[in-house]
N, CA, C and O atoms as a GROMACS GRO file, in nm:
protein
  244
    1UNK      N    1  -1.546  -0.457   2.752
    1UNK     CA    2  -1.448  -0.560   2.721
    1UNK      C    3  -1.446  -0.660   2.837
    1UNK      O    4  -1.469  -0.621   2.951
    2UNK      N    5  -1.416  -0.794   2.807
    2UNK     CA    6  -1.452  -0.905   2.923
    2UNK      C    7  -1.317  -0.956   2.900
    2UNK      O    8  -1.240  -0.953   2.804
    3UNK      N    9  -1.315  -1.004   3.019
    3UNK     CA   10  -1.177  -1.062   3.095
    3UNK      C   11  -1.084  -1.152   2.948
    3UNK      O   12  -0.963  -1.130   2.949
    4UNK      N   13  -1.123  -1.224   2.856
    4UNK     CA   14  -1.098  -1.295   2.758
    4UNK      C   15  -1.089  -1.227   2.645
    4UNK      O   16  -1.066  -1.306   2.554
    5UNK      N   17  -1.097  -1.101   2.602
    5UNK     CA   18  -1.087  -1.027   2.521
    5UNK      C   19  -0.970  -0.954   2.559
    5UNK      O   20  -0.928  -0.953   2.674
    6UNK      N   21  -0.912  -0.889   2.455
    6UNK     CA   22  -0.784  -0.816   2.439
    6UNK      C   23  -0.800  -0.698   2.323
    6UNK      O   24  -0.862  -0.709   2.217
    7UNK      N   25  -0.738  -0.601   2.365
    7UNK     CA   26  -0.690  -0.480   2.239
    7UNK      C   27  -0.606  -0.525   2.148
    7UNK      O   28  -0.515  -0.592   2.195
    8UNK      N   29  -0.605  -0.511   2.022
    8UNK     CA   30  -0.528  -0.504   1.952
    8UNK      C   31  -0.481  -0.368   1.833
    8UNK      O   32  -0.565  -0.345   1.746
    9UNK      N   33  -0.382  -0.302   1.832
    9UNK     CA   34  -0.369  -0.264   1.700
    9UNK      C   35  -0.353  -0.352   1.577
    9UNK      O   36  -0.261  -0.432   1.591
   10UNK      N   37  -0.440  -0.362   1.418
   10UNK     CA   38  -0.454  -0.460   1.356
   10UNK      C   39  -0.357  -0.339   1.211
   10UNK      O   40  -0.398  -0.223   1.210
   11UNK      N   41  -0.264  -0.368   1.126
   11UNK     CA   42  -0.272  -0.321   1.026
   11UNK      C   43  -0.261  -0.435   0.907
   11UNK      O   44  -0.187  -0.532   0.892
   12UNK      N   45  -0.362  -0.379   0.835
   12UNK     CA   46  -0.401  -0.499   0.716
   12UNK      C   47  -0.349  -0.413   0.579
   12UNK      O   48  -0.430  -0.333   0.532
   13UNK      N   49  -0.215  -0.427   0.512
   13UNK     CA   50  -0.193  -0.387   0.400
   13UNK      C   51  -0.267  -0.455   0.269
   13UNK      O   52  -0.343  -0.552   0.264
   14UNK      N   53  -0.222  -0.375   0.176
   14UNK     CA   54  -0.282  -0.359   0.064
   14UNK      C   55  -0.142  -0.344  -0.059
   14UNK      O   56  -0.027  -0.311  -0.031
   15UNK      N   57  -0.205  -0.386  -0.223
   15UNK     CA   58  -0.085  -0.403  -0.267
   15UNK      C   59  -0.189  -0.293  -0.377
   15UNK      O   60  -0.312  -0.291  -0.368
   16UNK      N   61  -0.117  -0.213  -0.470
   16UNK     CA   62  -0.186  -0.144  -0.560
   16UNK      C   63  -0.097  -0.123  -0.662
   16UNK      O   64  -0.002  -0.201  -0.662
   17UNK      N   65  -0.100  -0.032  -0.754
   17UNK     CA   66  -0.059   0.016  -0.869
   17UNK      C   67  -0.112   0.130  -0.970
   17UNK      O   68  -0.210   0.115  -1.041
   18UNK      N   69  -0.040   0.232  -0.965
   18UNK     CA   70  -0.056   0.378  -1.088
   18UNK      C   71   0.005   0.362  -1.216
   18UNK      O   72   0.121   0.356  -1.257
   19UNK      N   73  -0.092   0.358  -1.260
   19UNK     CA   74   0.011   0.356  -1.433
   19UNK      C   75   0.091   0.526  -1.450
   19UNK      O   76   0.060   0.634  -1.400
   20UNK      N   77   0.171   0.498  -1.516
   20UNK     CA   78   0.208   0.686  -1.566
   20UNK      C   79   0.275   0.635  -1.707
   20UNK      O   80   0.320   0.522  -1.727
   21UNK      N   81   0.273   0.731  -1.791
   21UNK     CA   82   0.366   0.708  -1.913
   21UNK      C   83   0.426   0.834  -1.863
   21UNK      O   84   0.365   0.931  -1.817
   22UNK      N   85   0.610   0.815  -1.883
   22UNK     CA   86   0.701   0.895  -1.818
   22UNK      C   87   0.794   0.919  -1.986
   22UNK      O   88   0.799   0.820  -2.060
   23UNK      N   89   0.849   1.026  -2.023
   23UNK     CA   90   0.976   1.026  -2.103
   23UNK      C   91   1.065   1.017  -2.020
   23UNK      O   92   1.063   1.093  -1.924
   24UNK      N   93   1.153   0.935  -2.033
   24UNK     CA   94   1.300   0.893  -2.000
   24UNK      C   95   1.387   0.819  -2.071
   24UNK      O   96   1.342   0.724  -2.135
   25UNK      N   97   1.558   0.854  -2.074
   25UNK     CA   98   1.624   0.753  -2.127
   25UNK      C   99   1.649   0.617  -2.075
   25UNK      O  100   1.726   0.543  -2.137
   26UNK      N  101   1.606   0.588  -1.998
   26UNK     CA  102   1.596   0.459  -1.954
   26UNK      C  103   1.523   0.392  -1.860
   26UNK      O  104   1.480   0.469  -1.775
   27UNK      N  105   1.496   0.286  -1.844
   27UNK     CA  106   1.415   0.205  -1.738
   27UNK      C  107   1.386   0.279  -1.607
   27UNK      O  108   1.277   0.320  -1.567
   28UNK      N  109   1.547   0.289  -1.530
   28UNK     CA  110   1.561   0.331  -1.425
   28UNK      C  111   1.512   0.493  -1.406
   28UNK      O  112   1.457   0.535  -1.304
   29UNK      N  113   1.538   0.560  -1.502
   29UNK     CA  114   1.476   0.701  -1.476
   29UNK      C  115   1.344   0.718  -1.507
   29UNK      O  116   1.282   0.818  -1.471
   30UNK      N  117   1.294   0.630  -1.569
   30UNK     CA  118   1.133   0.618  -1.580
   30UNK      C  119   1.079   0.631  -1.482
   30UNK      O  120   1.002   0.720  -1.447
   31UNK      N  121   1.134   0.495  -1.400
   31UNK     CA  122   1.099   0.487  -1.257
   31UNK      C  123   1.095   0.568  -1.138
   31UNK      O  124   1.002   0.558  -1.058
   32UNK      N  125   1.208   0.660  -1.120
   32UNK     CA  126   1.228   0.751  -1.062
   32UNK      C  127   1.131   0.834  -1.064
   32UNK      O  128   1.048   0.851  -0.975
   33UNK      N  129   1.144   0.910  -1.209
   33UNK     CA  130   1.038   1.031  -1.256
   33UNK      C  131   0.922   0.977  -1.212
   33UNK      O  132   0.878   1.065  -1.137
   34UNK      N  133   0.845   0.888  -1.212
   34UNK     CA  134   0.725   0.834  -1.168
   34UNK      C  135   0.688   0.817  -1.041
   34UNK      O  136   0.570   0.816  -1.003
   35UNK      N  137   0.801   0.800  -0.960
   35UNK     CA  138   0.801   0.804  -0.790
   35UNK      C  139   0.799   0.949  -0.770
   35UNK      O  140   0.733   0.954  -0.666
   36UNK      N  141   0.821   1.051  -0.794
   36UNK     CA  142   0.814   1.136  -0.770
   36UNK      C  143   0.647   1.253  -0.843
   36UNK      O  144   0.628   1.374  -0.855
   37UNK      N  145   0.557   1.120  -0.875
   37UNK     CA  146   0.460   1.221  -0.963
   37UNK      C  147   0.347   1.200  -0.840
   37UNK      O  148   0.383   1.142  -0.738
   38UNK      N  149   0.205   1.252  -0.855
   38UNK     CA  150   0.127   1.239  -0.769
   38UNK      C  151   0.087   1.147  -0.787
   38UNK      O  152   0.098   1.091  -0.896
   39UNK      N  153   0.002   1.079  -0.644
   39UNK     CA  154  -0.079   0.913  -0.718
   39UNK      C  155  -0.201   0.943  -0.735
   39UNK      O  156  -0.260   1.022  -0.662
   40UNK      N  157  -0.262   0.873  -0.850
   40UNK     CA  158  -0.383   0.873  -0.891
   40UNK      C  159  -0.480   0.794  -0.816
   40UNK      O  160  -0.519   0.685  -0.858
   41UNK      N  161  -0.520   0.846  -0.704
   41UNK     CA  162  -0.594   0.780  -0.602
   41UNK      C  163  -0.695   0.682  -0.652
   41UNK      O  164  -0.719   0.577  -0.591
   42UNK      N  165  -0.770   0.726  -0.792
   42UNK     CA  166  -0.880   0.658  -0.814
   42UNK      C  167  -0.841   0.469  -0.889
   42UNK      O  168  -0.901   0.362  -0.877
   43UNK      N  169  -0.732   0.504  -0.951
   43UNK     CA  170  -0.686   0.426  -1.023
   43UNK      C  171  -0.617   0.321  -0.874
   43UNK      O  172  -0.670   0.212  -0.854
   44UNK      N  173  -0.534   0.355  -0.809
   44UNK     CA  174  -0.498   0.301  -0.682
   44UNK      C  175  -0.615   0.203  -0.654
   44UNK      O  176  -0.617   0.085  -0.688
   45UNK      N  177  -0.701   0.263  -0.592
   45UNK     CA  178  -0.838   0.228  -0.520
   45UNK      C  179  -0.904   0.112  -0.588
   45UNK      O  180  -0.939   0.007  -0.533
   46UNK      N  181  -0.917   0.142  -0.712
   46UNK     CA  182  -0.964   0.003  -0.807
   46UNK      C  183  -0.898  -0.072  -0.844
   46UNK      O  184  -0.959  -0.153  -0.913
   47UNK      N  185  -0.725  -0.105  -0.831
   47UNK     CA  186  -0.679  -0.199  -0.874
   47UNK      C  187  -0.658  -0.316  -0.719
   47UNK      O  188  -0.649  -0.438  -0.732
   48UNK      N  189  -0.653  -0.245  -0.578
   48UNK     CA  190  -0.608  -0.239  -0.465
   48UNK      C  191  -0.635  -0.391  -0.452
   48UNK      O  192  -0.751  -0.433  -0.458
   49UNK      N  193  -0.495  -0.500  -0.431
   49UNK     CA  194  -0.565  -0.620  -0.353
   49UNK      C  195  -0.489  -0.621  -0.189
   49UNK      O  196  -0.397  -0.557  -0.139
   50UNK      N  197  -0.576  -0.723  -0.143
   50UNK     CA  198  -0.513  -0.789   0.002
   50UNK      C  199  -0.379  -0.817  -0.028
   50UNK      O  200  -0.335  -0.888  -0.120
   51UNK      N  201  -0.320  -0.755   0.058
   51UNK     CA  202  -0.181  -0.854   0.109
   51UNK      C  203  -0.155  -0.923   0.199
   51UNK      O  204  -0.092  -0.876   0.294
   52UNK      N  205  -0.197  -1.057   0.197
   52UNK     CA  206  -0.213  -1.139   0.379
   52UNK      C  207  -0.072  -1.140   0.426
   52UNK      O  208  -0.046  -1.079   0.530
   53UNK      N  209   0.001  -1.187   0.378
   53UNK     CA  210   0.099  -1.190   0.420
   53UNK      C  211   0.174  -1.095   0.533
   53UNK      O  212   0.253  -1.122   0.624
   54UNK      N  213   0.122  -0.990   0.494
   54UNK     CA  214   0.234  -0.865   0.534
   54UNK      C  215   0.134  -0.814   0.648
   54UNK      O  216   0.187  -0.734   0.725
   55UNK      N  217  -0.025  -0.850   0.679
   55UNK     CA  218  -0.094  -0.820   0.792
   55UNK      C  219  -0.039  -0.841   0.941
   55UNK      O  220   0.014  -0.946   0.978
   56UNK      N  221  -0.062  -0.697   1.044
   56UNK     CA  222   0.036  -0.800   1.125
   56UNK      C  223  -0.092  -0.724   1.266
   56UNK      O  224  -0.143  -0.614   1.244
   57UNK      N  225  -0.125  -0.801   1.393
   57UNK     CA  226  -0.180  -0.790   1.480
   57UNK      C  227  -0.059  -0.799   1.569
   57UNK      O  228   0.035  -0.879   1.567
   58UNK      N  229  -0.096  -0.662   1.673
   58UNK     CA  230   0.006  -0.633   1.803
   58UNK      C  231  -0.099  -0.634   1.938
   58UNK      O  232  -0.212  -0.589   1.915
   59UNK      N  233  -0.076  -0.672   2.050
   59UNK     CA  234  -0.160  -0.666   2.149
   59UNK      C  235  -0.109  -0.546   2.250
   59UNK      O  236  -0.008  -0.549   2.320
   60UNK      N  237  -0.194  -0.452   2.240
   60UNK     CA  238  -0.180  -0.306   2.297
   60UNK      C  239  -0.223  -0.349   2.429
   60UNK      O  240  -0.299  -0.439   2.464
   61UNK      N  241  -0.132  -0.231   2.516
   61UNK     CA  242  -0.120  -0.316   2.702
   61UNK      C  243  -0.207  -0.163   2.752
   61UNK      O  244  -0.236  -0.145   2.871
   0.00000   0.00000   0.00000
C-alpha cells in the first residue's frame, strides 16, 4: 500500500425477493407467516439487483 492509498471497509447491498404462497386471513399475516419461512436462496440469487444508494465506504484507521 503507498502513501495515497487508504483501507476501506466497502459494503455494497443488494435488493432481492422470495415468492411464497402462504394461507392466511389476511394481508398482514401472510406477511408475517412468510418472514418467518426459510429463504429460497436460489430464487434470491436470480432476482438480486444493486442497491446504489444504500452502498456505503468507511475508511478503516
Amino acid at each position: 500500500m503507498n502513501k495515497k492509498t487508504k483501507k476501506y471497509e466497502v459494503k455494497i447491498h443488494y435488493s432481492g425477493f422470495c415468492t411464497y404462497e402462504i394461507l392466511a386471513e389476511n394481508e398482514s399475516e401472510a406477511i408475517l407467516k412468510a418472514r418467518n419461512l426459510q429463504i429460497n436462496s436460489k430464487e434470491l440469487l436470480s432476482n438480486i439487483d444493486n442497491w446504489e444508494e444504500a452502498d456505503i465506504a468507511s475508511e478503516v484507521q
